[in-house]
C-alpha positions in Angstrom: 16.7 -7.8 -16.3 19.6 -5.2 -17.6 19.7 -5.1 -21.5 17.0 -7.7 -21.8 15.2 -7.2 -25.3 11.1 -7.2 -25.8 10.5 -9.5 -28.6 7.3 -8.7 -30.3 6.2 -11.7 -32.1 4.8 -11.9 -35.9 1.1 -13.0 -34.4 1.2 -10.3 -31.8 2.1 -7.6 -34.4 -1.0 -8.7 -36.6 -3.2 -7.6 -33.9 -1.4 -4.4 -32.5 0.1 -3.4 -35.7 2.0 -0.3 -34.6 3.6 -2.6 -31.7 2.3 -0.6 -28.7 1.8 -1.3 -25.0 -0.6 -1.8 -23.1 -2.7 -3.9 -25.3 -5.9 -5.9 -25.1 -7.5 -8.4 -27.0 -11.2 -9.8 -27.6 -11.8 -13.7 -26.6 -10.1 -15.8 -28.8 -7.1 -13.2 -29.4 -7.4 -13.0 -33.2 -8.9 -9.0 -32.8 -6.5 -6.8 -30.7 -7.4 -3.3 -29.0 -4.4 -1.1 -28.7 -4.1 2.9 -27.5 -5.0 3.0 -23.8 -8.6 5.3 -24.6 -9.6 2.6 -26.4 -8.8 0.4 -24.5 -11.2 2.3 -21.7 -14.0 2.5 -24.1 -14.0 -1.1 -24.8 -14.3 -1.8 -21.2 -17.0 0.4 -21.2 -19.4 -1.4 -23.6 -18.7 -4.6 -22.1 -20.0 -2.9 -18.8 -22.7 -1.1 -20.2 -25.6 -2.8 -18.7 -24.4 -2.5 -14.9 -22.9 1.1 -15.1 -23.4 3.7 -18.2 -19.3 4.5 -17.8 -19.7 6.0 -21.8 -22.7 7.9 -20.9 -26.5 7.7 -21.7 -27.5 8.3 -25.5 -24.7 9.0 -27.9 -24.7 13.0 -27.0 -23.1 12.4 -23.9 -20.9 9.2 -25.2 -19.6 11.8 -27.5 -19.1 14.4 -24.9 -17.0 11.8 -23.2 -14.8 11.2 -26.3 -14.3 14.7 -26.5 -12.7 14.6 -23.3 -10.5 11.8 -24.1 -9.7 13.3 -27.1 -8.3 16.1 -25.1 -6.7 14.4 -22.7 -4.7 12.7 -25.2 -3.4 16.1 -26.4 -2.3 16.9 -23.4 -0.8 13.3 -22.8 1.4 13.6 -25.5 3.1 17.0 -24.0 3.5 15.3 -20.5 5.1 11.9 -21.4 7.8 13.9 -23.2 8.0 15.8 -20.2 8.0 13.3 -17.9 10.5 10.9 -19.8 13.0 14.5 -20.1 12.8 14.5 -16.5 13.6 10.7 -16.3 16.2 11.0 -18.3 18.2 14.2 -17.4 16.8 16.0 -20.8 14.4 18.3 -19.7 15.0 22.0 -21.0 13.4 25.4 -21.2 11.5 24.6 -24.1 10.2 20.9 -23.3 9.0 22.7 -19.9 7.2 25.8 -21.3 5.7 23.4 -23.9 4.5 21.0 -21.4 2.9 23.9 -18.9 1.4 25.4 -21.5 -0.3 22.4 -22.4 -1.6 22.0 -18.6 -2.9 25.6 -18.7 -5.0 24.4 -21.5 -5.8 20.8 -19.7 -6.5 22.4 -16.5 -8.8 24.8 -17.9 -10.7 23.1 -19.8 -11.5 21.6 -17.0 -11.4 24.2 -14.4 -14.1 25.5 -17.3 -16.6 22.2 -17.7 -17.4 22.3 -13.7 -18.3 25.7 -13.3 -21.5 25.3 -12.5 -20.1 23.4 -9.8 -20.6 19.8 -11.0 -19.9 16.7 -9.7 -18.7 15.0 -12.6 -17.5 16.3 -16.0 -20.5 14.4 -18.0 -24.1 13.8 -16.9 -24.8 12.9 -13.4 -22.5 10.1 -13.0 -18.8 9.2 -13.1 -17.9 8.6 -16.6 -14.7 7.7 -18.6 -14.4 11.3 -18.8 -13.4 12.1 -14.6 -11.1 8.2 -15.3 -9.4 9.5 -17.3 -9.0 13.3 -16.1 -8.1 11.5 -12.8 -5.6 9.2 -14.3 -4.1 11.6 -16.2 -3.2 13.9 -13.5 -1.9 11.2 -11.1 0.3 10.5 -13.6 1.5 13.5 -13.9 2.1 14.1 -10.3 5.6 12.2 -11.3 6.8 15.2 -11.8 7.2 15.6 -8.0 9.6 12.7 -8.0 12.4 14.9 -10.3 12.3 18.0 -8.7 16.2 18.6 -8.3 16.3 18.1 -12.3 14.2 21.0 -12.5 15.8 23.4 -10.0 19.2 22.1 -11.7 18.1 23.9 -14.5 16.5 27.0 -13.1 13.0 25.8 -13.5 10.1 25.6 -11.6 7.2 23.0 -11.0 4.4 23.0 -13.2 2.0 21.3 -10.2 3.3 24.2 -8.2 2.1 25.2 -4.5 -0.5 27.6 -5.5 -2.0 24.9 -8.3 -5.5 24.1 -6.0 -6.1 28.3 -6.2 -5.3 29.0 -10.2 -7.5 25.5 -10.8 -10.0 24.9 -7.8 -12.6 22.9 -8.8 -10.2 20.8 -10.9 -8.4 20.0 -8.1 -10.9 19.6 -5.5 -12.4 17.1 -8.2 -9.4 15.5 -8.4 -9.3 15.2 -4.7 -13.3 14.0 -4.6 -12.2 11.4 -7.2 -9.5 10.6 -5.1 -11.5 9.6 -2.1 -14.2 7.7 -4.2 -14.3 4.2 -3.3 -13.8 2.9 -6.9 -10.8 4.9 -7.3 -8.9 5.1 -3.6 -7.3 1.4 -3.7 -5.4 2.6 -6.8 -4.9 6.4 -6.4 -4.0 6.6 -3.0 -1.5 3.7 -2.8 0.3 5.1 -6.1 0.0 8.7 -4.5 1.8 7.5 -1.1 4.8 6.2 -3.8 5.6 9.5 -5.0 5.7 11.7 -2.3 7.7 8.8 -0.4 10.2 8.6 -3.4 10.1 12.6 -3.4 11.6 12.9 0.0 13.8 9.0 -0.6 11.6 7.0 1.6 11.5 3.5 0.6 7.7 2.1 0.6 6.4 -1.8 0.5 3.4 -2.5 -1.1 1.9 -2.3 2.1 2.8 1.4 2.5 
């Protein structure tokens, strides 16, 4: 509803104390969970005994939060990014900022599955590739705001010739893509963007 106002009540703020969305809580609601990572890892250990999502042993668990940790670095360049494009402030400096921070993102990436892996921790799908895959769909926005860009004489980061400066971070984004687990969210979500890119209106049954 226009000009509607989120009201962020005293008990809710004593259990996400800086206020954020999303948030999560354990049964009973008295201990809250806030920043989305954590909110991952907590899911994680709830899960543990039917899928080792944090890893097996602490070596890889931190290996995982290494790659969180990372992601969220480069999270923090994109949102401002992607909100500047939302909002008609984008500019030479948010932009450079922002692909530079991809550059990094993509090659760290780009870097852990050179020896051609099929996951970026271990042998299985970890919290790591969720989130790498998350964060990239996400970022894929950016295909919805193209005109801002050219408006301004700049180009798009996810450019045409992305899949050959990053291969085998795109082809695992792609291999996550198709995966089973993540498909009924990715591809949906994917259809969205490139329908809004060239103004096609989309139900939620595509």
């Amino acid at each position: 509803m226009t000009g509607a106002r989120l009201f962020k009540s005293d008990a809710f703020l004593e259990t996400q104390p800086f206020g954020n969305v999303p948030a999560a809580f354990a049964p009973g609601g008295q201990i809250g969970i806030f920043e989305s990572n954590s909110i991952m890892r907590t899911v994680a250990r709830l899960g543990e005994k039917r899928f080792p999502l944090y890893g097996r042993g602490p070596y890889e668990a931190s290996r995982i939060d290494s790659f969180l940790d990372a992601s969220l670095i480069f999270a923090r360049d994109s949102q401002i990014y992607l909100l500047s494009l939302l909002d008609g402030t984008v500019n030479e400096a948010i932009h450079a900022r922002t692909k530079e921070a991809f550059a990094i993102y993509a090659g760290g990436i780009e870097c852990a599955l050179l020896p051609r892996r099929s996951s970026l921790v271990g042998d299985d799908i970890t919290l790591a590739d969720i989130c790498f895959a998350t964060e990239l769909v996400l970022f894929m926005n950016e295909r919805q705001r193209v005109q801002q860009l050219n408006d301004r004489g700049l180009s798009k980061i996810l450019h045409h010739n992305v899949h050959a400066d990053y291969p085998l971070t795109m082809a695992h984004f792609a291999r996550l893509a198709e995966h089973p687990n993540f498909k009924p969210d990715i591809e949906p979500y994917l259809r969205k963007l490139s329908a809004a890119a060239q103004g096609v209106s989309v139900t939620a049954n595509g």
